[in-house]
C-alpha positions as CSV (number, residue, x, y, z in Angstrom):
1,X,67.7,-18.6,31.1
2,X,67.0,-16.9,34.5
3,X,64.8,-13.8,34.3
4,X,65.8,-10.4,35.6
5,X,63.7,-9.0,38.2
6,X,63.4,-5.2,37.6
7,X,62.7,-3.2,40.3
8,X,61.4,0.3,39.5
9,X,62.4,2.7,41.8
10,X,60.2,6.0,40.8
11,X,57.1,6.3,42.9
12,X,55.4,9.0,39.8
13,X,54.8,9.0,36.6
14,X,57.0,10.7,34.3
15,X,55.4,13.1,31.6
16,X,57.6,14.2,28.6
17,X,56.8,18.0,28.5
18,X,57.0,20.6,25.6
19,X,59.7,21.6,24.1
20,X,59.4,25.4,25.2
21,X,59.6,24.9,29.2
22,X,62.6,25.2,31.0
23,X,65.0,24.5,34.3
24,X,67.7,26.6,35.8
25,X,69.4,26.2,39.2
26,X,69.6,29.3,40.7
27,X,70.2,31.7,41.8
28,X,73.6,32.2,39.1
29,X,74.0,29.1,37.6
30,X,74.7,28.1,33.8
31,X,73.0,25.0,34.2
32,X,70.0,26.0,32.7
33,X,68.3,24.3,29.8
34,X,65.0,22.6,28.4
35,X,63.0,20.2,30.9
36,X,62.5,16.6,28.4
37,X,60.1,15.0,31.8
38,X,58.8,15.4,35.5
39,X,57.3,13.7,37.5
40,X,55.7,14.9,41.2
41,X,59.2,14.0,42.4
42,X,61.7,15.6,39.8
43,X,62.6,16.3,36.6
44,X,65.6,15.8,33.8
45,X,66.8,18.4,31.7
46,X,69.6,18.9,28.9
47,X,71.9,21.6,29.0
48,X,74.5,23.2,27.4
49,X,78.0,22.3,29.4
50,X,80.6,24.6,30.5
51,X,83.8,24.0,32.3
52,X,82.1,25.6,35.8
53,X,80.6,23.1,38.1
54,X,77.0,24.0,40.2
55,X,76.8,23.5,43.4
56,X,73.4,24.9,43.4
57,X,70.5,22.8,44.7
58,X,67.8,25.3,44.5
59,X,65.9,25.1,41.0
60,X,63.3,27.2,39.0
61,X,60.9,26.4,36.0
62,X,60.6,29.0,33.5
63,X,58.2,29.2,30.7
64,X,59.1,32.0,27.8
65,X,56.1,35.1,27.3
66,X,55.4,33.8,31.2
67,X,58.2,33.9,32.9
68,X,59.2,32.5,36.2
69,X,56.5,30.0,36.9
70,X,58.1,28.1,40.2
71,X,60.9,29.3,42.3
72,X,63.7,28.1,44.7
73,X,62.2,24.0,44.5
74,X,64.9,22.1,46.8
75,X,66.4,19.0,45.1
76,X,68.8,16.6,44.7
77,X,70.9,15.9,41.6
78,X,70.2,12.3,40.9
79,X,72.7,11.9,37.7
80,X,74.3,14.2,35.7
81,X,75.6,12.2,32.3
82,X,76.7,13.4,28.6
83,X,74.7,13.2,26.0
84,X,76.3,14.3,22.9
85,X,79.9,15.9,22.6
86,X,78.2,18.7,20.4
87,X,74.8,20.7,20.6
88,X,73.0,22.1,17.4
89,X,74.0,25.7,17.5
90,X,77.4,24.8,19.6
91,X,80.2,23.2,19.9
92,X,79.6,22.2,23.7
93,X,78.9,19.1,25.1
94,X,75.2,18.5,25.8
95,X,74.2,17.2,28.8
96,X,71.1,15.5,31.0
97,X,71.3,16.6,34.3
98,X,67.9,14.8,36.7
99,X,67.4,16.1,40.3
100,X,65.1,15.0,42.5
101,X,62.7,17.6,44.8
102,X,63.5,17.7,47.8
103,X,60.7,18.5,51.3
104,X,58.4,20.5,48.8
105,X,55.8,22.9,50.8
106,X,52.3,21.8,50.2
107,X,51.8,25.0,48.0
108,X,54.9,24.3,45.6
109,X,53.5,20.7,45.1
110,X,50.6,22.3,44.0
111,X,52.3,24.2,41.6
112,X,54.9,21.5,40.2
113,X,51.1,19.7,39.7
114,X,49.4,22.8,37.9
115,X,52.9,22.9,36.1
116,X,52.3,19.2,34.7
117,X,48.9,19.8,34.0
118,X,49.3,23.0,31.5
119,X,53.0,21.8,30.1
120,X,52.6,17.7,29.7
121,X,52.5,16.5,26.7
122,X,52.2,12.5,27.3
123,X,53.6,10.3,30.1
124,X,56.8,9.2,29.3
125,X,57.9,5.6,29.1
């Protein structure tokens, strides 16, 4: 049997992150929803789906009782794929949307940093 040569293609670590930290493109978007990982180069969240497509491409991270912890972080949506046809509390599709940051300044890659740092749970596999 041949063996596959995997080629990983993140230059980060990914960290899972807890369950109470969130992402939102902005500025009006309903793609907003609970971060599962990031990395210094992105991050994947699920969300509740609607019929409306974003176009955004400028993202926040929120944390509840804090608030708005990093604005307007540039990115790229990487994949945007279903997860489950239904969500706990609706009847929605659920789905994992991951972006990629895009030209960060050097202080908002201090801050996605100091984000990891207090909201990290583990690095993810």
């Amino acid at each position: 049997m041949g063996e596959f040569a995997y080629q990983e293609r993140r230059h980060h670590h990914r960290y899972q992150t807890r369950s109470d930290v969130y992402a939102a493109f902005m500025p009006r978007s309903t793609k907003r929803g609970q971060i599962i990982d990031i990395s210094m180069s992105g991050l994947a969240f699920h969300y509740i789906a609607d019929r409306k497509r974003s176009g955004e491409r400028r993202l926040s991270l929120i944390v509840p009782g804090e608030g708005l912890f990093l604005n307007d972080l540039h990115c790229s949506q990487i994949s945007d794929i279903l997860v489950s046809n239904t969500g706990l509390f609706t009847a929605a599709p659920i789905r994992r949307c991951s972006v990629a940051f895009q030209n960060l300044k050097p202080e908002q890659a201090s801050l996605v940093a100091l984000f990891i740092n207090r909201y990290a749970l583990e690095a993810a596999v």
